[in-house]
C-alpha positions in Angstrom: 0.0 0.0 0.0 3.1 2.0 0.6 6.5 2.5 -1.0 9.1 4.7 -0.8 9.0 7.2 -4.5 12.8 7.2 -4.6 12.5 10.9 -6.2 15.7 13.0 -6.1 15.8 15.4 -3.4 17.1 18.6 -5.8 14.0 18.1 -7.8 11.7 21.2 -7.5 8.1 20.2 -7.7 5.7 22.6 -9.5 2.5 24.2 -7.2 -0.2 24.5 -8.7 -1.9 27.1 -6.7 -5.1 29.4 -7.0 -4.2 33.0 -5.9 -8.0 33.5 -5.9 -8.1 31.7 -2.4 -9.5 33.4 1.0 -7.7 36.3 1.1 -5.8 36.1 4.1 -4.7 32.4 3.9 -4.1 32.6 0.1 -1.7 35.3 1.0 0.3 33.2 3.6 0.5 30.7 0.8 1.7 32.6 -1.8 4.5 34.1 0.7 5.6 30.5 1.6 5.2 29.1 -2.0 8.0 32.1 -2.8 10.0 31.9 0.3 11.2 28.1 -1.1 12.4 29.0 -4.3 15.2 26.1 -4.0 12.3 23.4 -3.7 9.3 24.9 -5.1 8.2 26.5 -8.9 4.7 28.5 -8.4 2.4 27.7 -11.7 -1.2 30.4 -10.4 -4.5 29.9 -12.1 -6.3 32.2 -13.9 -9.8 30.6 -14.7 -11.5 27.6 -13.6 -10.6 24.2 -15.3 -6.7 25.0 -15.8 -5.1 23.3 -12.6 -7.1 20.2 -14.4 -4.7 21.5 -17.9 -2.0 22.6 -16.2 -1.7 19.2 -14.1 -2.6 17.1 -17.2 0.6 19.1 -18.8 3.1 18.3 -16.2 1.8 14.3 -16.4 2.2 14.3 -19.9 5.7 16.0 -19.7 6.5 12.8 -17.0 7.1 15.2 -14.1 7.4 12.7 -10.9 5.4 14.9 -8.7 2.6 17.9 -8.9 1.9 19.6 -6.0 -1.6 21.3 -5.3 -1.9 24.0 -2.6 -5.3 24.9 -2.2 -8.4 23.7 -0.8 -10.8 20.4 -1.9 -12.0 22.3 -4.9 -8.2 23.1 -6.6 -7.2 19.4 -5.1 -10.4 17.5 -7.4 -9.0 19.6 -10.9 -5.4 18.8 -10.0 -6.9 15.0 -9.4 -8.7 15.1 -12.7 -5.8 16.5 -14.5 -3.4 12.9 -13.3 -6.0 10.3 -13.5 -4.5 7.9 -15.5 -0.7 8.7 -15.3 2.2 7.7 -12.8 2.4 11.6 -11.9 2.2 11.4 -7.9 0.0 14.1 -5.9 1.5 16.0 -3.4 -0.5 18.4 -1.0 -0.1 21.6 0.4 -3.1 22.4 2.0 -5.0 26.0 1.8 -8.2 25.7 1.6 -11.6 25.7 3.8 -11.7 22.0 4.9 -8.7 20.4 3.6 -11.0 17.5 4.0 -8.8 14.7 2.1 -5.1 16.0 3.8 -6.8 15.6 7.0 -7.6 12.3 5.9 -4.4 11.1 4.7 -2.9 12.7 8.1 -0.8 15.9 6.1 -0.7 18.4 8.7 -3.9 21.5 7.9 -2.4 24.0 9.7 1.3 24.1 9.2 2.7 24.3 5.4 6.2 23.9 6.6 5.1 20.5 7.9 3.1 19.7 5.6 6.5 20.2 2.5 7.8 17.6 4.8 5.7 15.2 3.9 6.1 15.6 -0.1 9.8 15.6 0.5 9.8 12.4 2.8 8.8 10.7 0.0 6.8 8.1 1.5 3.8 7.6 -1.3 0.1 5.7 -0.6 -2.5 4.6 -3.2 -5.9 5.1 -3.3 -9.4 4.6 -4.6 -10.7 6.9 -7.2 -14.4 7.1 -7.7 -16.7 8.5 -10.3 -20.0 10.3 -10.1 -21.7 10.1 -13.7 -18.0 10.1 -14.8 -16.5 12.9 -12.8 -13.5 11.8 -10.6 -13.5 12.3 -7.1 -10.8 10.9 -4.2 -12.9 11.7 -0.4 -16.7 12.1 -1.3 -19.4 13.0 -3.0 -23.2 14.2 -2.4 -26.7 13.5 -3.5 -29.5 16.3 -2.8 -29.2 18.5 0.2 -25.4 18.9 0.7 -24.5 19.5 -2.7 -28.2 21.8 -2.7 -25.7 23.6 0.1 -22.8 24.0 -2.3 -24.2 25.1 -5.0 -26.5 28.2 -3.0 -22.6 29.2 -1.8 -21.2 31.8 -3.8 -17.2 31.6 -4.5 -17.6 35.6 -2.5 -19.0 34.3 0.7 -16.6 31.2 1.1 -13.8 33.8 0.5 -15.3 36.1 3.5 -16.5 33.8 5.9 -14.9 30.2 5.5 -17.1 27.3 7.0 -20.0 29.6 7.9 -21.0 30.6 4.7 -22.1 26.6 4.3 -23.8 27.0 7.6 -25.7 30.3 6.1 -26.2 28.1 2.8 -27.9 25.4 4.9 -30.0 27.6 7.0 -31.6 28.9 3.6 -32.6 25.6 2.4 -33.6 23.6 4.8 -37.2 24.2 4.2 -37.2 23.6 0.3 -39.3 20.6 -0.6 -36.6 17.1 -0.6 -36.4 14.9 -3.7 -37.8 11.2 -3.6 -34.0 9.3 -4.4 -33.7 5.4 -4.5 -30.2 4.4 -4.3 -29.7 0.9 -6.4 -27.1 -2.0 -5.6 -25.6 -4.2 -8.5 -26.6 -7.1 -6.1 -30.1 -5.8 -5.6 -29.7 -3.6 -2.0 -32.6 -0.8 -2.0 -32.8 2.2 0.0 -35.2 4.7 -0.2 -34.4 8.5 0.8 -34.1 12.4 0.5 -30.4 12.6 0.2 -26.9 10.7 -0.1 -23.8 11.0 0.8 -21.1 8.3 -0.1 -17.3 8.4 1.0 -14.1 6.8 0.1 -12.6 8.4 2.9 -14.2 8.6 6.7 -14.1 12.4 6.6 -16.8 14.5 5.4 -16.5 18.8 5.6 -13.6 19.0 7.5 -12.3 16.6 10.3 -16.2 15.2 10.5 -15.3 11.6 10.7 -18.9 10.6 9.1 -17.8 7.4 7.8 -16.7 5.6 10.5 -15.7 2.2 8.6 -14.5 3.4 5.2 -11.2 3.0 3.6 -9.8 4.2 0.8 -7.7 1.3 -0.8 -10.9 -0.9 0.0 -12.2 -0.7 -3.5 -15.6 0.4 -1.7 -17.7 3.1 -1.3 -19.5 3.5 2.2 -22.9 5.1 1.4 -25.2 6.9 3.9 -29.5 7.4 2.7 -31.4 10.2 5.0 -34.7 9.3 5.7 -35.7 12.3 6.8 -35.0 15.8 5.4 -34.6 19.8 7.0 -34.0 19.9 10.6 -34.1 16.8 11.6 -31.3 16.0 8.7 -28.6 18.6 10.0 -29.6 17.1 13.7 -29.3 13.6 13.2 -26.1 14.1 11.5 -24.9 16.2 14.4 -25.8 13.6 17.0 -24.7 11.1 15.1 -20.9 12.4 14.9 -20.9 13.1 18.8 -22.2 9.6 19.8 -20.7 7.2 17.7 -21.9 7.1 14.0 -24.5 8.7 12.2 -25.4 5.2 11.1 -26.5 3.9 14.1 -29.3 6.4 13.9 -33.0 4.9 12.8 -33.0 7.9 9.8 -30.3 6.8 7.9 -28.8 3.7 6.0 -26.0 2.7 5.4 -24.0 0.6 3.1 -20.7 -0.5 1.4 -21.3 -1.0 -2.7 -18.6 -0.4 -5.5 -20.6 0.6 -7.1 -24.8 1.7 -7.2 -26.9 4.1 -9.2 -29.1 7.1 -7.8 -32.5 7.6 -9.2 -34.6 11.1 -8.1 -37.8 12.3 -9.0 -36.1 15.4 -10.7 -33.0 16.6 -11.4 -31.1 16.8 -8.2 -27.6 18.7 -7.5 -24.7 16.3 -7.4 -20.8 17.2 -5.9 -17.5 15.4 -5.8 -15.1 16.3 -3.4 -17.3 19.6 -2.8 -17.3 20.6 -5.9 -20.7 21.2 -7.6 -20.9 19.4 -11.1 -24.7 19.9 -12.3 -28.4 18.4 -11.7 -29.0 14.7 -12.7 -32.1 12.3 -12.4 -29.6 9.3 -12.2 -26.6 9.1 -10.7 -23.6 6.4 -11.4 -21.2 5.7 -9.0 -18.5 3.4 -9.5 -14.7 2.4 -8.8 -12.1 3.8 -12.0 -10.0 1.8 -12.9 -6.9 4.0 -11.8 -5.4 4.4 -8.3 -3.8 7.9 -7.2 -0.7 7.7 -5.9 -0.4 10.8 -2.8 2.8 11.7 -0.9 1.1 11.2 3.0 2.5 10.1 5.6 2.5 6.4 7.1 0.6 7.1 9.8 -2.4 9.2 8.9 -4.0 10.7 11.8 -7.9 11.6 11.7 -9.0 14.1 14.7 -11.9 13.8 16.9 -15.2 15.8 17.3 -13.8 18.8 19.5 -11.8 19.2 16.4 -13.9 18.9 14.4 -16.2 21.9 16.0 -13.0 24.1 16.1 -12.8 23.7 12.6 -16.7 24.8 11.4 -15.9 28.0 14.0 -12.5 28.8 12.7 -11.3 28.7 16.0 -8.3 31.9 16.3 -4.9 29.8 15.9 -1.9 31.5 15.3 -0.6 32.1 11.7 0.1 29.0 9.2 3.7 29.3 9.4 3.8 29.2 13.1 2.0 26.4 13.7 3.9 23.0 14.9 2.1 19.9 14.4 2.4 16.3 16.2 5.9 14.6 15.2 5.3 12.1 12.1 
């Protein structure tokens, strides 16, 4: 599952980086991004879609390694850009929920820390996913949380970080749920308002919804709400502080590699937080290529008080102060 990249040390990886990022943070990034000149060539984006080009161009040109410093949303185009080639990821996270680094244990809040890891070398695979064909590596949504994303304007996520989902949420819980049935190759039925499925066990941050996926299981771990509004955002909330949201008598839950989504109207769909349009059905299934990430061995997932910190933005001090645990 592991192996050591035996990459050159001198070797200066190419960041791919979108300067359009929160303000403040995007800032701090830039600034370390061109205090490691030795180690690391900056390559900004200009428009959506060209970290998918420009990491597609560095595969194609055999570069060992592309970095991607951003959030979940540069991380999926830099993801879609290397399917299929022997380019390895590395991550330097920036964004709002660095969701998947906190899943393959690369320290959130320290850069420093986190170039580290890509120069360690150690390298894991995982599972890639597709949603009606669109790649994604950590998770994807059916219905009310990609409903969320897509009522979240690239403005507000710049100004207010995890609340402007909250906000987002607030203003549609009381919209009128789809009827989705979620459809098993070996004949598993579930009937609900919304879906979430994960490769990874993290979901918006260091929410460890998922409590028995893996990402080199070639699985999907698949939760169905029963119930929509309120009682949705509560049960999942309760669920994460006692155990599991599917332990809870609204939800079910399964493991599939693959299953199909059928709505009574189109429906929003997201990978990886990123919104990719409205469907009526809904394919999910295992590619058949395996990213290769620079993590380290020992991933480390935090627990619910984190987790909380995280959706408040708890004050920290600034990224390139911050020390993480010893890998």
């Amino acid at each position: 599952m592991g192996e050591e990249s035996g990459m050159e040390k001198p070797h200066r990886y190419p960041v791919i980086f979108n300067p359009r990022a929160r303000s403040q943070k995007g800032g701090r990034v830039m600034r370390f991004i061109e205090s490691h000149p030795d180690r690391l060539v900056l390559h900004p984006t200009n428009y959506a879609g060209e970290a998918r080009e420009l990491a597609a161009r560095f595969a194609a040109e055999g570069e060992p390694v592309v970095v991607a410093a951003g959030g979940d949303g540069t991380l999926n185009e830099v993801v879609n850009g290397l399917v299929g080639s022997k380019t390895i990821l590395g991550v330097l996270p920036a964004g709002t929920m660095n969701v998947f680094a906190r899943e393959m244990g690369i320290p959130a809040d320290s850069l420093e820390q986190a170039l580290l890891v890509i120069e360690r070398g150690f390298v894991q695979e995982v599972d890639l996913f597709g949603a009606n064909g669109s790649p994604f590596v950590q998770m994807a949504g059916v219905g009310f949380d990609a409903l969320v994303i897509e009522e979240t304007s690239w403005g507000s996520k710049k100004m207010l970080g995890p609340l402007a989902y909250l906000l987002a949420a607030v203003k549609v819980l009381g919209e009128e749920p789809p009827q989705l049935e979620v459809v098993c190759p070996d004949g598993r039925r579930e009937q609900g308002v919304a879906v979430l499925a994960g490769n990874g066990s993290l979901y918006g941050g260091p929410f460890k919804l998922f409590r028995n996926a893996s990402n080199h299981d070639s699985k999907l771990d698949v939760l169905v709400y029963k119930e929509a509004g309120y009682r949705l955002v509560l049960d999942s909330l309760r669920g994460l502080a006692f155990g599991g949201v599917d332990l809870l008598e609204s939800t079910a839950y399964l493991q599939t590699s693959e299953f199909m989504v059928h709505s009574d109207r189109e429906v929003p769909v997201q990978v990886d937080g990123e919104w990719i349009g409205r469907f009526r059905q809904v394919h999910f299934i295992e590619t058949p290529h395996r990213l290769r990430v620079l993590a380290p061995e020992e991933p480390f997932v935090g627990g619910f008080s984190d987790a909380v910190k995280s959706l408040l933005q708890w004050p920290r001090r600034p990224v390139e102060l911050q020390t993480t645990r010893t890998l």
